[in-house]
N, CA, C and O atoms as a GROMACS GRO file, in nm:
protein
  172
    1UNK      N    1  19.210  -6.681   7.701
    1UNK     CA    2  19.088  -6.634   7.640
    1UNK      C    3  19.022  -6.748   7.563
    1UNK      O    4  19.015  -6.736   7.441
    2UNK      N    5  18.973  -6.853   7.617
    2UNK     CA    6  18.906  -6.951   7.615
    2UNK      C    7  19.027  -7.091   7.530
    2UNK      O    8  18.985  -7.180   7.456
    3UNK      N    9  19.188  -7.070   7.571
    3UNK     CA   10  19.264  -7.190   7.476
    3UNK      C   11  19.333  -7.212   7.624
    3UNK      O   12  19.399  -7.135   7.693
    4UNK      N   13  19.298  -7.327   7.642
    4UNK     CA   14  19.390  -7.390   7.781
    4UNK      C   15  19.504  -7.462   7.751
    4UNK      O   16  19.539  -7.550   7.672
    5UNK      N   17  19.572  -7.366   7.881
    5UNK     CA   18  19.731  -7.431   7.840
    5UNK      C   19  19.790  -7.554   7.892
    5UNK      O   20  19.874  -7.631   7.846
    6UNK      N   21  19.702  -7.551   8.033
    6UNK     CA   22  19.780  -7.656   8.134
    6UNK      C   23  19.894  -7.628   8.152
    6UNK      O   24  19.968  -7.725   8.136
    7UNK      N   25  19.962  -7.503   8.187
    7UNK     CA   26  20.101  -7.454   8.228
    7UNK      C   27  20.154  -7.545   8.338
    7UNK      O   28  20.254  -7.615   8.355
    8UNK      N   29  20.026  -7.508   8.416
    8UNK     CA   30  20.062  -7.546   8.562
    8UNK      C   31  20.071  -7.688   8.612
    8UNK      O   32  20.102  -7.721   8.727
    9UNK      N   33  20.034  -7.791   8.485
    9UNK     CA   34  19.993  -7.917   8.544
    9UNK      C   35  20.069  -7.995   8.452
    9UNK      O   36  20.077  -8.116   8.474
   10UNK      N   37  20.133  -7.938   8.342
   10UNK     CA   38  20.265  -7.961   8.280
   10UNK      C   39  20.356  -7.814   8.237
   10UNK      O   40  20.329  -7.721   8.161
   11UNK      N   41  20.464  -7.839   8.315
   11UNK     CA   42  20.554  -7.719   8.318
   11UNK      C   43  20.658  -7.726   8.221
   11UNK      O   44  20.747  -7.641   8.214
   12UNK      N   45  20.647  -7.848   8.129
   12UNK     CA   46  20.730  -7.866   8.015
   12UNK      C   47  20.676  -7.846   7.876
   12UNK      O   48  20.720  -7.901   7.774
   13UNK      N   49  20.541  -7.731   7.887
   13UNK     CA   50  20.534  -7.692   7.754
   13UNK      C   51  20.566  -7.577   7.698
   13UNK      O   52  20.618  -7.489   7.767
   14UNK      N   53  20.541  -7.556   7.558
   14UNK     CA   54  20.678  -7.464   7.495
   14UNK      C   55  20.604  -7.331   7.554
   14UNK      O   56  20.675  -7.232   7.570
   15UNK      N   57  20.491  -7.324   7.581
   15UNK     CA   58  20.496  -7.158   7.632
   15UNK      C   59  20.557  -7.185   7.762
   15UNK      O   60  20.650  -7.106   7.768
   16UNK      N   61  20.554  -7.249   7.862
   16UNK     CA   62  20.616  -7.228   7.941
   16UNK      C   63  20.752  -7.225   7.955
   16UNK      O   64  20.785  -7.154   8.050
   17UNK      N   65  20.858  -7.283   7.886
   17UNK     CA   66  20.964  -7.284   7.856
   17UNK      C   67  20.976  -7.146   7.758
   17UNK      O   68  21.082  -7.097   7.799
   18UNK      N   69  20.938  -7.078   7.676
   18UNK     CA   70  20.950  -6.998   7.596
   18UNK      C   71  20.906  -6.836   7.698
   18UNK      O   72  20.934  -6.724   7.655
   19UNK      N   73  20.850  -6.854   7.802
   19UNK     CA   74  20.839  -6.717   7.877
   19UNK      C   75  20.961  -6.741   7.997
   19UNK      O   76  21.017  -6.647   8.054
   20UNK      N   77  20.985  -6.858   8.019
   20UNK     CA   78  21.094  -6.874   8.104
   20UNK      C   79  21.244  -6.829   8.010
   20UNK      O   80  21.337  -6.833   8.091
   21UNK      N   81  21.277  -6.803   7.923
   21UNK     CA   82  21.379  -6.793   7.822
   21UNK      C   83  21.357  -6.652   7.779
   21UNK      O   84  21.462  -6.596   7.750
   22UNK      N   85  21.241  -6.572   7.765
   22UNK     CA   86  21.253  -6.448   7.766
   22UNK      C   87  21.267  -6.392   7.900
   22UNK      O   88  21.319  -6.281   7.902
   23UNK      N   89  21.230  -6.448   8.027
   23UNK     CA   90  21.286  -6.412   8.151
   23UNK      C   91  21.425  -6.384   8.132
   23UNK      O   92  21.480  -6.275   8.148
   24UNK      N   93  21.475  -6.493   8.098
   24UNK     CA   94  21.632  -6.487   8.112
   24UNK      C   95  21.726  -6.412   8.055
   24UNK      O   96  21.840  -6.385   8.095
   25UNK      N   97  21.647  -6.370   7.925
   25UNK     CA   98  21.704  -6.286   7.806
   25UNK      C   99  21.713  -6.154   7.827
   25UNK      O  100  21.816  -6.097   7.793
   26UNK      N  101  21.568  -6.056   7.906
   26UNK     CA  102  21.558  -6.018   7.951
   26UNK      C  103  21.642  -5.928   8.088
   26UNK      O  104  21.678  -5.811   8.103
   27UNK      N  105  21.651  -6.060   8.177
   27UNK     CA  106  21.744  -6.036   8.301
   27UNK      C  107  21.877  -6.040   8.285
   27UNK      O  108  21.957  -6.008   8.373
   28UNK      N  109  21.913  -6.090   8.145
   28UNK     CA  110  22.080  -6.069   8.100
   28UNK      C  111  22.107  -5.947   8.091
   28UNK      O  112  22.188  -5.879   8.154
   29UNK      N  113  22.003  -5.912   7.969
   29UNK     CA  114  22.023  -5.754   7.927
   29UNK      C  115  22.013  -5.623   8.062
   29UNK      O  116  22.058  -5.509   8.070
   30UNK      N  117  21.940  -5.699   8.143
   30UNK     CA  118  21.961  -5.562   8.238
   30UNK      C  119  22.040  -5.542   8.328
   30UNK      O  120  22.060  -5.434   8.385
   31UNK      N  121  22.109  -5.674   8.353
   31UNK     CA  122  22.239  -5.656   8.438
   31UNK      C  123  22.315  -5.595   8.414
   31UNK      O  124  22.388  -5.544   8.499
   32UNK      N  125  22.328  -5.570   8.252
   32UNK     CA  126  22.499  -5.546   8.181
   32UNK      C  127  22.447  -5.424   8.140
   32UNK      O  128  22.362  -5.419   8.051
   33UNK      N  129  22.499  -5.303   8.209
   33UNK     CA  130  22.456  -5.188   8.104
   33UNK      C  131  22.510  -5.180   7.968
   33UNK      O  132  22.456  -5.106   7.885
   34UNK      N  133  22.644  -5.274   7.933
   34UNK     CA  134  22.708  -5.231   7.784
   34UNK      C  135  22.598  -5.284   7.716
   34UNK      O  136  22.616  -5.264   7.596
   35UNK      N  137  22.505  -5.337   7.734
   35UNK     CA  138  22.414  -5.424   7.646
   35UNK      C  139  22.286  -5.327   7.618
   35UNK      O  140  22.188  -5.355   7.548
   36UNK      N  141  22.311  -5.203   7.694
   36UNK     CA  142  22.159  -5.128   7.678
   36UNK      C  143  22.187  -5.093   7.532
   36UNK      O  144  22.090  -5.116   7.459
   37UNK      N  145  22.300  -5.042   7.468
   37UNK     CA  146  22.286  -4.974   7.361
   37UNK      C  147  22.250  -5.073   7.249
   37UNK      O  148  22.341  -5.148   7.212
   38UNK      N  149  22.163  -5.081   7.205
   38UNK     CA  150  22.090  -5.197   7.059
   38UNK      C  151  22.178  -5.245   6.997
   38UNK      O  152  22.193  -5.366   6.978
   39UNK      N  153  22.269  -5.131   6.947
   39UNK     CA  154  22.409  -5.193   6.837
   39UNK      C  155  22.483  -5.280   6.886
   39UNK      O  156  22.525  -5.373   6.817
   40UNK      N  157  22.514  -5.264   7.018
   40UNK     CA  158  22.587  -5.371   7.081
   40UNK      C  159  22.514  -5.491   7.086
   40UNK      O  160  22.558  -5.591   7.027
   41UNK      N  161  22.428  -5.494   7.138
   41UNK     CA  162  22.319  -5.610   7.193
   41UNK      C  163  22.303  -5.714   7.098
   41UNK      O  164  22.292  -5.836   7.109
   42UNK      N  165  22.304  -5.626   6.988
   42UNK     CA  166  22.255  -5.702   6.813
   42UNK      C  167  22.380  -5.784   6.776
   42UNK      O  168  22.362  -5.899   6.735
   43UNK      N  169  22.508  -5.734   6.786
   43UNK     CA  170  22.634  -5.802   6.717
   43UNK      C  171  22.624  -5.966   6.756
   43UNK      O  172  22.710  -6.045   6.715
   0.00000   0.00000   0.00000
């Protein structure tokens, strides 16, 4: 909305690294069902 990131033409900046890391965080938690319950997840 008019702030350019240049994601694409450098792939080593922190938003791009920082949505790649909630990918991952993300795709941990949904593999493992023991991790659905919050209390666990949190320890």
């Amino acid at each position: 909305m008019g702030i350019k990131l240049e994601s694409q033409g450098n792939p080593e900046t922190l938003y791009v690294k920082s949505v790649y890391k909630a990918c991952e965080i993300l795709q941990f938690r949904a593999l493992r069902p023991w991790y659905w319950i919050d209390t666990i997840f949190n320890l």
